[in-house]
C-alpha positions in Angstrom: -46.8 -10.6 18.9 -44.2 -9.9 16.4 -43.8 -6.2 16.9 -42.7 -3.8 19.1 -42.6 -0.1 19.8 -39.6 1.6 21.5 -42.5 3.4 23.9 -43.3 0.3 25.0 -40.2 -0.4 27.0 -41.2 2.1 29.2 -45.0 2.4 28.9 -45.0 -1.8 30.2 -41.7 -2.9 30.8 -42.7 -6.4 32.3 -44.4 -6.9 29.1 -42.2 -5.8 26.8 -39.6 -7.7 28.9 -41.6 -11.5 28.5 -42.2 -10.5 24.5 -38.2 -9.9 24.2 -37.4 -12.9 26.0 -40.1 -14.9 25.0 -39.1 -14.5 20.9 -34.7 -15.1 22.2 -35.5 -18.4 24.4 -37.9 -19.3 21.1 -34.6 -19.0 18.8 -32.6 -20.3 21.6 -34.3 -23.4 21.6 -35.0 -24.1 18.4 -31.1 -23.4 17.3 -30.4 -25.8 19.7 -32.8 -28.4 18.8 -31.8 -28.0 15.3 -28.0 -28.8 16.2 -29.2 -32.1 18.4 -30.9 -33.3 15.4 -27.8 -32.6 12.9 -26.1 -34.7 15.4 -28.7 -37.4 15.2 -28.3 -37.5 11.6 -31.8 -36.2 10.8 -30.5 -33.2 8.9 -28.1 -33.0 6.0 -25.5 -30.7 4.9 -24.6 -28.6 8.1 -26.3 -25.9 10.4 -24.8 -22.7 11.4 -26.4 -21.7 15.0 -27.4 -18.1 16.3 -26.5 -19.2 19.8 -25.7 -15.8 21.0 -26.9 -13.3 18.7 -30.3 -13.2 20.2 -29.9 -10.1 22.5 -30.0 -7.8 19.1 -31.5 -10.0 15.7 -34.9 -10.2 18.1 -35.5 -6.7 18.9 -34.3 -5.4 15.5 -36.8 -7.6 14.1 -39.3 -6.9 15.8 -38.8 -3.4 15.8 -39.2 -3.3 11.4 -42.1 -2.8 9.4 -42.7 -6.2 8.8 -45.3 -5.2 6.2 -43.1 -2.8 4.0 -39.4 -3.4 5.2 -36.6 -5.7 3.3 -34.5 -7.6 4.8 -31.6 -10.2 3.8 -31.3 -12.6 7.1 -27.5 -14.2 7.5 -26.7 -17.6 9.5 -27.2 -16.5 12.3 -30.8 -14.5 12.5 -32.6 -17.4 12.9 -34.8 -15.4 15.4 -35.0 -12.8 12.3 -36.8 -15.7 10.3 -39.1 -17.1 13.0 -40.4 -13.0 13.6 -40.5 -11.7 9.6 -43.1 -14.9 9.0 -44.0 -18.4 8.4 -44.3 -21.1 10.5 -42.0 -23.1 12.7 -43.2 -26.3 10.6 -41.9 -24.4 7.3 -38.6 -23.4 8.8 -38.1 -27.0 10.3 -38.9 -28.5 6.8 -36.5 -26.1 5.2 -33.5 -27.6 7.6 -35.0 -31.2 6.8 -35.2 -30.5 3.2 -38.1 -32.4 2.5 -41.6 -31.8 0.6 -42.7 -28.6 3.1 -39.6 -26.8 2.6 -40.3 -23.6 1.4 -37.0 -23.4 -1.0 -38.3 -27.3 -2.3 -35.1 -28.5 -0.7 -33.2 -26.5 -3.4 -31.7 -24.5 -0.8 -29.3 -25.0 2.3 -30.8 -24.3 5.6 -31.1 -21.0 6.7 -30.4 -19.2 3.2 -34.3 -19.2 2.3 -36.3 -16.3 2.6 -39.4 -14.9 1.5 -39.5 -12.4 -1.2 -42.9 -12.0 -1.7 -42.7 -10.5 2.0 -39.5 -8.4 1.2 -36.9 -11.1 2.9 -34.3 -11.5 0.6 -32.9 -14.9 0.2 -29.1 -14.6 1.0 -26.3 -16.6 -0.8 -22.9 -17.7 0.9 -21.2 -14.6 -0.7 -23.0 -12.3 2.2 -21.4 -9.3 1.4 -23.1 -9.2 -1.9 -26.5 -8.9 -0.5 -26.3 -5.2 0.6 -26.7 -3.9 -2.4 -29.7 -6.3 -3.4 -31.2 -4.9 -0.4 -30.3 -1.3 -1.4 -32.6 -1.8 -4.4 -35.5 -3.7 -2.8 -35.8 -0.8 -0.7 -35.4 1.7 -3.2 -38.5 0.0 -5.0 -40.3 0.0 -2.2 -39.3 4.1 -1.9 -40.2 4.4 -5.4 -43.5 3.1 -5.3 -44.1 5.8 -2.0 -43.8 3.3 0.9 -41.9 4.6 3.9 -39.4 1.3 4.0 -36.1 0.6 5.6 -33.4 -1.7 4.6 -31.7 -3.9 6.8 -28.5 -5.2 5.3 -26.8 -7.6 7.8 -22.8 -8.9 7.6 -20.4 -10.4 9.2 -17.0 -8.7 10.7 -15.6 -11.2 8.2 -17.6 -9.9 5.5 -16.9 -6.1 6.0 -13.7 -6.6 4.5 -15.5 -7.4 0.8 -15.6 -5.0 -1.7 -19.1 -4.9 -2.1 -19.8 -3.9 1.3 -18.0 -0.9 0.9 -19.3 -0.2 -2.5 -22.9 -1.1 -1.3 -22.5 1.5 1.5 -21.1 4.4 -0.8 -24.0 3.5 -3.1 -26.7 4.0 -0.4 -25.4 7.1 0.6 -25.0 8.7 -2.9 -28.6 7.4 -3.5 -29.7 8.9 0.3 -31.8 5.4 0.9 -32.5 4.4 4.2 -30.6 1.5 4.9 -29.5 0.2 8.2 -26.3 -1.3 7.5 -25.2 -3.8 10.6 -22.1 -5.5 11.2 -22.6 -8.7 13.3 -18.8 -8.6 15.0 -18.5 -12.0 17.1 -14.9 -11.5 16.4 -14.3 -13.9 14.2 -14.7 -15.2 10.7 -15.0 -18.8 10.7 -11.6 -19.0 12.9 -9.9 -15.8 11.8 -10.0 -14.0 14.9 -10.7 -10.1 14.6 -7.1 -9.4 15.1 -6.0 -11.2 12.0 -9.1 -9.2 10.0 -7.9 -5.4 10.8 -5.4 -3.5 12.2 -4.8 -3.3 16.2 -7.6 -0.1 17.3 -10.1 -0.9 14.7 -13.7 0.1 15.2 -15.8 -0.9 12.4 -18.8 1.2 12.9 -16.3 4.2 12.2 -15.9 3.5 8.7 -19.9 5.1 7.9 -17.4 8.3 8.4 -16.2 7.5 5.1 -19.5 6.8 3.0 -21.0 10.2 5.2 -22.4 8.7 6.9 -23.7 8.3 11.1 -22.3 5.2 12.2 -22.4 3.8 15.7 -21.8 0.4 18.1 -24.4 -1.2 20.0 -24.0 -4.0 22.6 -25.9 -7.0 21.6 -25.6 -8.4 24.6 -26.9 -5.9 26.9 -30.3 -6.2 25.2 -32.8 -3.4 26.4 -30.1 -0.8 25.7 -29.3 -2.2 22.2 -33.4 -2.5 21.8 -33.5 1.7 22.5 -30.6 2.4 20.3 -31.7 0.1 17.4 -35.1 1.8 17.6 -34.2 5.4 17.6 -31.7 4.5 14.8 -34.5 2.4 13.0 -37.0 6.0 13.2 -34.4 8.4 12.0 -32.9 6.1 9.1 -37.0 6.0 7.9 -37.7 9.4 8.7 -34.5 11.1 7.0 -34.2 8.2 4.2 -30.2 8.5 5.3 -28.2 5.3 6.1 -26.3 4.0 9.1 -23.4 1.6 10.1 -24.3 -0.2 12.9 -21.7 -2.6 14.4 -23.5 -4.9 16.7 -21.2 -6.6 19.0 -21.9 -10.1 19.7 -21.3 -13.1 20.6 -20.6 -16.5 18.9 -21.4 -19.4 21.8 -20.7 -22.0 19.6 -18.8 -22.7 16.3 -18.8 -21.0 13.0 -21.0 -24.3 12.3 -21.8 -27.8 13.6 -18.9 -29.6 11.9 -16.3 -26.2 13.6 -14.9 -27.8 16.8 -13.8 -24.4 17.8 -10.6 -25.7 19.0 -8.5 -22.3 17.8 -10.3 -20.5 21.0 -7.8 -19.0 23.3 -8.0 -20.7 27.2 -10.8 -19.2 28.6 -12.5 -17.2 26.0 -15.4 -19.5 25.4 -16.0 -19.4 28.9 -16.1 -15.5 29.0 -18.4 -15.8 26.2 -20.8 -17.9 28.1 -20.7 -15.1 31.2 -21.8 -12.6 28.8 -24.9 -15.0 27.3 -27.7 -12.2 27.3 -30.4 -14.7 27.4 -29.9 -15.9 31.3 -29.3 -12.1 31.9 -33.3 -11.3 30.6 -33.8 -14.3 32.5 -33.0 -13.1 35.4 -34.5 -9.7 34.7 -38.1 -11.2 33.9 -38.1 -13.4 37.0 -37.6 -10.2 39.2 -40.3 -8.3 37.4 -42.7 -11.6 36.7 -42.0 -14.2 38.9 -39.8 -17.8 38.2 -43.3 -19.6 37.9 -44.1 -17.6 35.2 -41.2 -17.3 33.3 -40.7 -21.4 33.5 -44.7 -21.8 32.3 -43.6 -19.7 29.2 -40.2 -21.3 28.6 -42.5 -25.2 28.7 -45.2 -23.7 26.4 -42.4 -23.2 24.0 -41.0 -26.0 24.5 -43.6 -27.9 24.0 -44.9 -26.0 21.1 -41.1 -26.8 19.4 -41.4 -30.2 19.8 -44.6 -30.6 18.5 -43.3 -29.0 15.5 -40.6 -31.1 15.2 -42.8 -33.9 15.1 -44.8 -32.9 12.3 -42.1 -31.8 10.4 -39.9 -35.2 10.8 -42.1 -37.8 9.0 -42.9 -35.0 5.9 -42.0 -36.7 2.8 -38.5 -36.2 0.7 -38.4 -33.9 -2.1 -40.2 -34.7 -5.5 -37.0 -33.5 -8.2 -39.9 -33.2 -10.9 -40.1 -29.7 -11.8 -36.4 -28.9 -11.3 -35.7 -28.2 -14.8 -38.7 -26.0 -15.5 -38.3 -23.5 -12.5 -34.9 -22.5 -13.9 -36.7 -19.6 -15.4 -39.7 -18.4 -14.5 -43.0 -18.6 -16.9 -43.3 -16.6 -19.5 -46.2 -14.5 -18.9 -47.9 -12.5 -22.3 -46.6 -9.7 -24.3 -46.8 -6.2 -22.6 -49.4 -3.9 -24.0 -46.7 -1.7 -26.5 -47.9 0.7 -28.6 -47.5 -0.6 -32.1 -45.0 2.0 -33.4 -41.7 2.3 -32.9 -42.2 5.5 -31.1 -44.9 5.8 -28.6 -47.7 7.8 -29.7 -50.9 6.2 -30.6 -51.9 8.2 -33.0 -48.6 7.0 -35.5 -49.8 3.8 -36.3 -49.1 3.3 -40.0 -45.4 5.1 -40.0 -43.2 3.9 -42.4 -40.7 1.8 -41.3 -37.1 4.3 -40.3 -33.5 4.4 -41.4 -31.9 3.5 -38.0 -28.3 2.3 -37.2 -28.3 -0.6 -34.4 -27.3 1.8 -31.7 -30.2 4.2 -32.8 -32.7 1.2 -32.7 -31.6 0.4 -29.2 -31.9 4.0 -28.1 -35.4 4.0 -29.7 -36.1 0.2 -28.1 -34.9 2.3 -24.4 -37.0 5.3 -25.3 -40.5 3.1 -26.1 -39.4 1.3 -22.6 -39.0 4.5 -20.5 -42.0 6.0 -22.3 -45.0 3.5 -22.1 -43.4 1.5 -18.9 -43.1 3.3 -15.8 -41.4 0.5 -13.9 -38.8 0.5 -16.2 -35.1 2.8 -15.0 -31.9 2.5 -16.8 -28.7 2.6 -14.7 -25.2 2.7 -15.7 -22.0 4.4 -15.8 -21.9 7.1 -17.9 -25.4 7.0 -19.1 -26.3 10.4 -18.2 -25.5 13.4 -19.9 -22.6 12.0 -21.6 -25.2 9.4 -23.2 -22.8 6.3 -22.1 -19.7 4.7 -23.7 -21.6 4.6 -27.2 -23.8 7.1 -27.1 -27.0 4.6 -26.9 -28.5 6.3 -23.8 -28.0 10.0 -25.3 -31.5 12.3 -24.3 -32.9 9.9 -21.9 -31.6 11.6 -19.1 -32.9 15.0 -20.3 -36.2 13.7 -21.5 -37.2 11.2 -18.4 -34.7 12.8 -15.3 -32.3 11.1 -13.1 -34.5 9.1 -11.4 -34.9 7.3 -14.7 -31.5 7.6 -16.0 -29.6 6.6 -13.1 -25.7 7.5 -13.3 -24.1 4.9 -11.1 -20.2 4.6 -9.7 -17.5 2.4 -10.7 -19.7 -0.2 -8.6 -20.3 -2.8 -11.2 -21.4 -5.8 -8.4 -23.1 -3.6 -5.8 -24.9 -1.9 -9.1 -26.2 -5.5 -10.1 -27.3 -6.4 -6.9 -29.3 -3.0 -6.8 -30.8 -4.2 -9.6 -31.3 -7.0 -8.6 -33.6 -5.7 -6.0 -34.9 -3.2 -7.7 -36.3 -6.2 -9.8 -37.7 -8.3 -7.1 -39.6 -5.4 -5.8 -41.6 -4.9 -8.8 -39.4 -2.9 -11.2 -37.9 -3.6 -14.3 -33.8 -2.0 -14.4 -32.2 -2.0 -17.5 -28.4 -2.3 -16.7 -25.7 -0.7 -19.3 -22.2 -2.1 -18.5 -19.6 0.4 -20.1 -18.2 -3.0 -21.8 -19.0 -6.7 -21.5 -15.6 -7.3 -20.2 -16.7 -5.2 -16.8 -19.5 -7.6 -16.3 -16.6 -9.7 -15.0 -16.4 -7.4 -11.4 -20.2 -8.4 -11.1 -19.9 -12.1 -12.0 -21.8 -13.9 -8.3 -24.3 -11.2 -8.6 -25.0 -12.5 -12.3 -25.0 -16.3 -12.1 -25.2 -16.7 -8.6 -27.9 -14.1 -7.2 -30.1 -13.3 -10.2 -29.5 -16.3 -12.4 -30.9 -18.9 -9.2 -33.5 -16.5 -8.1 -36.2 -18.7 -9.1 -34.9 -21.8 -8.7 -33.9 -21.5 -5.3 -37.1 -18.7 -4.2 -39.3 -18.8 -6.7 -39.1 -15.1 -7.4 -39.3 -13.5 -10.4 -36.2 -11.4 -11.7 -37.0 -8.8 -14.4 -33.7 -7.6 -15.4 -31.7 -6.7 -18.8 -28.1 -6.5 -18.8 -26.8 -4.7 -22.0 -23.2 -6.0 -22.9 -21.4 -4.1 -25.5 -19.5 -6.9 -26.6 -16.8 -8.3 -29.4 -13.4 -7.0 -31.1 -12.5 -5.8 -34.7 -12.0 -2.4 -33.2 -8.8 -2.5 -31.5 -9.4 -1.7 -28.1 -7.0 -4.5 -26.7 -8.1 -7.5 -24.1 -9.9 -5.5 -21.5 -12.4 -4.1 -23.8 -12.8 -6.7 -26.6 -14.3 -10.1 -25.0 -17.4 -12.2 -26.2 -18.6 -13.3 -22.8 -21.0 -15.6 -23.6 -19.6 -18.8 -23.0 -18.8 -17.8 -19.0 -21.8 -16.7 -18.1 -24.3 -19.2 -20.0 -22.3 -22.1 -18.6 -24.2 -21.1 -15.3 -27.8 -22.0 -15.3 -31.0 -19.4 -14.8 -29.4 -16.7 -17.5 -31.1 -15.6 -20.8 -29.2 -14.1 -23.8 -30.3 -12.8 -26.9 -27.6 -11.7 -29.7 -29.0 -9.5 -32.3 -27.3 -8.6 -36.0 -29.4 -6.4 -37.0 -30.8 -3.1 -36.3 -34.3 -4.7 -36.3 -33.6 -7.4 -34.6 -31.6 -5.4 -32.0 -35.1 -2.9 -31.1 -37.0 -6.5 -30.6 -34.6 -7.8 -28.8 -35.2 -5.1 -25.9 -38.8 -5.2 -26.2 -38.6 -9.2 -25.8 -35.4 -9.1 -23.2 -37.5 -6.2 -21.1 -40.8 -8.3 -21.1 -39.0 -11.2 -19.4 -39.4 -11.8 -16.0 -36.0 -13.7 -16.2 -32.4 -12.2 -15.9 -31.4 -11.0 -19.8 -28.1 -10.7 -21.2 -28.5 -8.8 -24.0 -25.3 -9.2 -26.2 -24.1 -5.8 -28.3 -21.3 -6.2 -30.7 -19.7 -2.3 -30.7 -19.0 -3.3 -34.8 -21.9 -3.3 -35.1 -23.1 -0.2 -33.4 -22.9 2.4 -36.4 -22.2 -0.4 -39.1 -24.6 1.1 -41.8 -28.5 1.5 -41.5 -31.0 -0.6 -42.4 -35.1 -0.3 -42.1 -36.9 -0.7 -38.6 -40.6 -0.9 -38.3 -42.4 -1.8 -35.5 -42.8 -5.9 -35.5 -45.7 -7.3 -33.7 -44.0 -10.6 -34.1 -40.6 -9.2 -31.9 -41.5 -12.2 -29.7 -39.3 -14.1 -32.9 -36.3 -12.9 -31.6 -36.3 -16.0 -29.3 -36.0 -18.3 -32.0 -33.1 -18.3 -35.3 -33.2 -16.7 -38.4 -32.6 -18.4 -41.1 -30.3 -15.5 -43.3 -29.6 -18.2 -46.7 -31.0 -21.1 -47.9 -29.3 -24.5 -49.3 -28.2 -27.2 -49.4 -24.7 -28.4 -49.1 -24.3 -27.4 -45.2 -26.1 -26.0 -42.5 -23.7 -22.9 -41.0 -25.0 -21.4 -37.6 -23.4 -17.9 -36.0 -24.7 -14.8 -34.3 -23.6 -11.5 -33.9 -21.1 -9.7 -36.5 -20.3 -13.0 -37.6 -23.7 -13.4 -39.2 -22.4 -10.9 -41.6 -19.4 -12.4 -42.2 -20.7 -15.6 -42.8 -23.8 -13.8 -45.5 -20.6 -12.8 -47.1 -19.2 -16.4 -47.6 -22.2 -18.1 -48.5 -22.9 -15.0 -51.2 -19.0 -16.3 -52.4 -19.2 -19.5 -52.3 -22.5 -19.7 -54.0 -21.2 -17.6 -56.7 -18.0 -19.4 -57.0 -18.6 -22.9 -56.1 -22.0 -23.0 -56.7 -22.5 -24.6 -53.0 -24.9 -22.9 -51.3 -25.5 -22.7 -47.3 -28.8 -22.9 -44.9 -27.3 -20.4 -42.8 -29.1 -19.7 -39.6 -28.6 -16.5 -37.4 -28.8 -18.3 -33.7 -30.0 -14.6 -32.3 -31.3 -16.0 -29.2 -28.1 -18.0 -27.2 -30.0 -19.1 -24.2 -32.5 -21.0 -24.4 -31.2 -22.6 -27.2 -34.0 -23.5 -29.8 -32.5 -25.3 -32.1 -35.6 -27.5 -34.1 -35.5 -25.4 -37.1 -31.1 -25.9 -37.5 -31.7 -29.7 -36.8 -34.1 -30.2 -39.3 -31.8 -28.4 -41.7 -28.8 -30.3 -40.2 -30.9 -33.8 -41.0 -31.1 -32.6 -44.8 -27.9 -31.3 -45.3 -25.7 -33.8 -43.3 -22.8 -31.1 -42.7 -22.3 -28.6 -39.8 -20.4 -25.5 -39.8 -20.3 -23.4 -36.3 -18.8 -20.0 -36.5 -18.1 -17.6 -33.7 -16.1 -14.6 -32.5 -15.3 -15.9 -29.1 -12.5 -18.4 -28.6 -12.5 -21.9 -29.9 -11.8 -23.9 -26.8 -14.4 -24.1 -24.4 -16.4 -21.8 -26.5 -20.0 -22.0 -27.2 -19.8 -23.5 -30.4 -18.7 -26.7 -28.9 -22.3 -26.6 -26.9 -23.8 -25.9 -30.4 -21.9 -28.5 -31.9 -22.6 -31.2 -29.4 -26.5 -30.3 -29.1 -26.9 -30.1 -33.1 -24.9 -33.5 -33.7 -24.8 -35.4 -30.9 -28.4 -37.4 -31.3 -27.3 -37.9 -35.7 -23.7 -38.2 -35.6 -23.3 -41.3 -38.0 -25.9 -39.5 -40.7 -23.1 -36.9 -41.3 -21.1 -36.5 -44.4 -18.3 -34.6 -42.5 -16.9 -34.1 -39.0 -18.7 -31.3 -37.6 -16.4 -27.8 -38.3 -15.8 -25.2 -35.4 -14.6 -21.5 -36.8 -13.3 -19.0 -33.7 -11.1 -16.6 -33.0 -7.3 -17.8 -31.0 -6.6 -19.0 -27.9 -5.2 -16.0 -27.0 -6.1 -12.7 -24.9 -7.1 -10.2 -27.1 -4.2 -8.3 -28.8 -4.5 -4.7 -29.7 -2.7 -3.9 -32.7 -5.0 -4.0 -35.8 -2.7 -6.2 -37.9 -2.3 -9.0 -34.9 -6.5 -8.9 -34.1 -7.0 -9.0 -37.5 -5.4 -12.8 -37.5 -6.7 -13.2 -34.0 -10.6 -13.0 -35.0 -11.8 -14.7 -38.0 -12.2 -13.2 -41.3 -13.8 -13.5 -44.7 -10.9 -15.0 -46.1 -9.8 -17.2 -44.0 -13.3 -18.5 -43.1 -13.2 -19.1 -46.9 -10.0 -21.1 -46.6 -11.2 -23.4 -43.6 -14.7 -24.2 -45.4 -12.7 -25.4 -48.7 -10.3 -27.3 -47.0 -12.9 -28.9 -45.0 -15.1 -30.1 -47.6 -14.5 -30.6 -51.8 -17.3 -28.3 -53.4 
């Protein structure tokens, strides 16, 4: 039986006694049979045991909803796995990594999960899973299920920003998430004296984020079952959070490689005294007898053995496949209205004036108006309408639960999206600027951009980046972030230049059922109007656009450079009489680049032009993608245009010569070839 009922500790205590033990010598032994066989050389990698912990990951988990609660398991709540789900075959194939492995060997060890059942696979970075489990929940709340959260960390891990920013977020959002510190005293070898200041009590610190917070003794394992239960009822029957700081113990090293030799004399052996599993031991002999408790402990056993049998001679890993489970399918267009607003009787409007922030603020009205999945969160997005005014109305027209104001939380704000996503909704993320994106960078390329790869989940999300300089806002406010976060597998990105292309790029981003950047250059917010219509073929927006046609050199940009550049090829056809295929990328990730090399193969010159910085920017992945397979068929040396090496300067006249401009762009193409 996986579950388990507070009432039932009283109501048959020698059965409730033989399931709780039966589940922590279960984990026991197969912790410990996992570590013999690491030492045999039959696993890779390394293991990190939960020798110890089983007096409080076994009751919590089976005290949860195993049929609408989320979890996020860390290293040590093996027992956690084993009760959520799946069999022992597919956990032993995940340590093996071979064909059974339920991550297809993609992931280390213990950090699988199973989303589809509302277990979150965790990363390394453990603090940053709170808030993923914040927004799982919060989809599960939103959809009218009664769940609870269970966000688990280390005493290490308390000390990261995002567990303090997860925990204010789940208290301003009233969720019901049971927040629990796992304090074996130390992190890795960092003892909890070197972590916090002499006195501290970690559970006290829910005072803070208002609020309860309390300690349990995961050792002493019937009173930490009552306590988690009582705590596990309120937290789903008030949807408030708690802290709970679980102190336990840590029989054997941080993991199988840690020789623990940084112990003080004696401690390990204290540890061992307080070892809760020969405590219910002894407690279910005296209530059922040593026969029956050694008959249980040899069914187990047995049945762990036999498991590790099977799972030994399964077959390696097959890599085919790798590449296409980066992203997950595409799945077919979502069933829009065909109008730019969302009334089905305006069919045949003409197309309308728009700026590009007004077509994204149409694009986000359509979403919130024909999708009810669909929620925007940000800072600032409410009644102020956010940073550029994009968001202004929503909140008034579709509420807060739509329009969700968030803190200055930018990584625990992610990773609520993040969950929000895997349970079945589709946020829409507004970062004041791209250059904030920074503070949420392992929730980005880490979290969401290897969901699928590593879970197979789906991860509907849109990030909106207001991006790029010409405005003088200085360094912090100014950067083209493209060529950090692309360099990390798993990410979309779409650019748009136009007003047009900026509403289909929303539509197209939102439809996804990857993780979308969605790049915004603030130039080009309010830079004039142009016509918008709705487009039945917004789907385009994947591919480039080719802005000119010619012949004496293929030029490819995006973003306010594409404007630029229709500027110099307008010049230099007028002047020169050279003209340009000139390709607006649009769509940065995946690159689809057929259409620029067959123009490439005709006109035997290259010309790249971006805002962001030359070195190790993304024109040098352009460049080596477009010319690396026809090098020796070109007429010229491929030619990179990009802004300095430099931070971002603020004074007009300084970014001016900082970014690159009509002019100059002119200079470098005529130096570069005669016309």
């Amino acid at each position: 039986m996986r579950d388990l009922r507070i009432a039932e500790l009283d109501q048959d205590p020698s059965g409730t006694l033989r399931r709780l033990y039966a589940w922590m010598y279960y984990t026991r032994t197969t912790d410990n049979h996992i570590l013999d066989l690491f030492r045999q050389g039959q696993l890779k990698g390394t293991v990190t045991g939960g020798q110890g912990n089983e007096g409080m990951i076994v009751p919590l988990a089976l005290l949860a909803n195993k049929q609408l609660d989320v979890v996020s398991f860390t290293h040590r709540d093996l027992g956690g796995h084993l009760i959520w789900g799946g069999h022992l075959c597919q956990h032993l194939n995940q340590y093996f990594a071979n064909a059974g492995s339920p991550t297809k060997a993609r992931e280390g060890n213990i950090h699988h999960g199973d989303p589809a059942n509302r277990s979150i696979p965790m990363i390394s970075h453990l603090g940053i899973m709170c808030s993923t489990v914040i927004g799982a929940t919060d989809s599960q709340r939103r959809l009218g299920r009664p769940a609870v959260g269970f966000a688990f960390f280390g005493d290490g891990a308390s000390s990261t920003g995002d567990v303090h920013e997860s925990m204010n977020l789940a208290s301003l959002l009233s969720l019901p998430i049971v927040f629990v510190v796992e304090n074996n005293g130390y992190a890795y070898s960092t003892p909890v004296s070197e972590q916090f200041a002499p006195g501290t009590e970690l559970w006290r610190r829910a005072a803070g984020y208002g609020m309860e917070g309390f300690s349990v003794d995961g050792t002493d394992v019937e009173a930490c079952t009552r306590a988690l239960g009582a705590a596990i009822d309120k937290v789903r029957a008030t949807s408030r959070p708690v802290l709970i700081e679980a102190h336990i113990l840590r029989l054997r090293g941080h993991a199988a490689y840690d020789t623990g030799d940084y112990h003080k004399p004696g401690e390990l052996e204290g540890f061992a005294a307080r070892d809760p599993l020969p405590k219910m031991r002894a407690r279910l002999v005296a209530a059922a007898g040593a026969s029956s408790v050694d008959q249980l402990e040899a069914e187990l056993t047995g049945y762990i053995d036999r498991c590790i049998q099977l799972a030994l001679p399964t077959p390696r890993p097959d890599p085919a496949g790798m590449a296409a489970d980066v992203f997950a399918p595409a799945g077919p267009p979502l069933p829009w209205v065909p109008s730019l607003a969302s009334d089905a009787t305006r069919r045949q409007e003409p197309p309308e004036t728009l700026t590009l922030a007004q077509a994204l603020t149409r694009g986000l009205r359509k979403i919130l108006s024909e999708r009810p999945e669909s929620l925007l969160l940000g800072q600032d997005i409410g009644t102020y309408g956010g940073a550029f005014r994009v968001t202004e109305g929503l909140i008034r027209d579709f509420g807060r639960a739509r329009v969700l104001n968030t803190p200055l939380a930018e990584s625990a704000c992610t990773g609520y999206a993040i969950g929000l996503a895997l349970g079945g909704h589709r946020p829409i993320e507004e970062f004041q600027f791209a250059d904030f994106a920074t503070e949420a960078t392992t929730q980005i390329t880490l979290n969401a951009a290897t969901m699928h790869f590593r879970s197979g989940a789906a991860c509907p999300l849109v990030l909106r980046l207001p991006c790029g300089g010409g405005i003088g806002l200085g360094s912090f406010h100014s950067q083209e972030l493209e060529s950090l976060f692309l360099s990390m597998p798993g990410l979309k990105a779409l650019y748009p230049s136009t007003p047009q292309d900026a509403f289909n790029a929303l539509l197209a981003a939102y439809e996804d059922d990857n993780p979308v950047l969605l790049f915004e250059h603030k130039g080009l917010y309010r830079r004039g109007k142009q016509a918008v219509a709705w487009d039945p073929n917004y789907r385009d927006i994947w591919q480039p656009r080719r802005v000119r046609q010619g012949d004496f050199a293929t030029l490819v940009t995006y973003g306010e450079m594409t404007h630029l550049a229709t500027e110099v090829c307008d010049y230099l056809s007028s002047e020169y009489e050279a003209t340009f295929d000139l390709f607006d990328l649009r769509a940065l990730a995946p690159l689809r680049l057929d259409a620029i090399k067959a123009s490439l193969a005709r006109t035997r010159r290259l010309i790249v032009l971006h805002e962001g910085r030359r070195t190790h920017g993304f024109g040098a992945e352009l460049v080596a993608e477009l010319a690396e397979t026809d090098f020796a068929s070109l007429r010229a040396a491929p030619l990179r245009i990009a802004s300095l090496d430099l931070p971002v300067p603020f004074a007009p006249e300084l970014e001016a010569v900082f970014r690159p401009n009509r002019d100059r762009i002119i200079e470098q193409l005529v130096a570069w070839a005669p016309f």
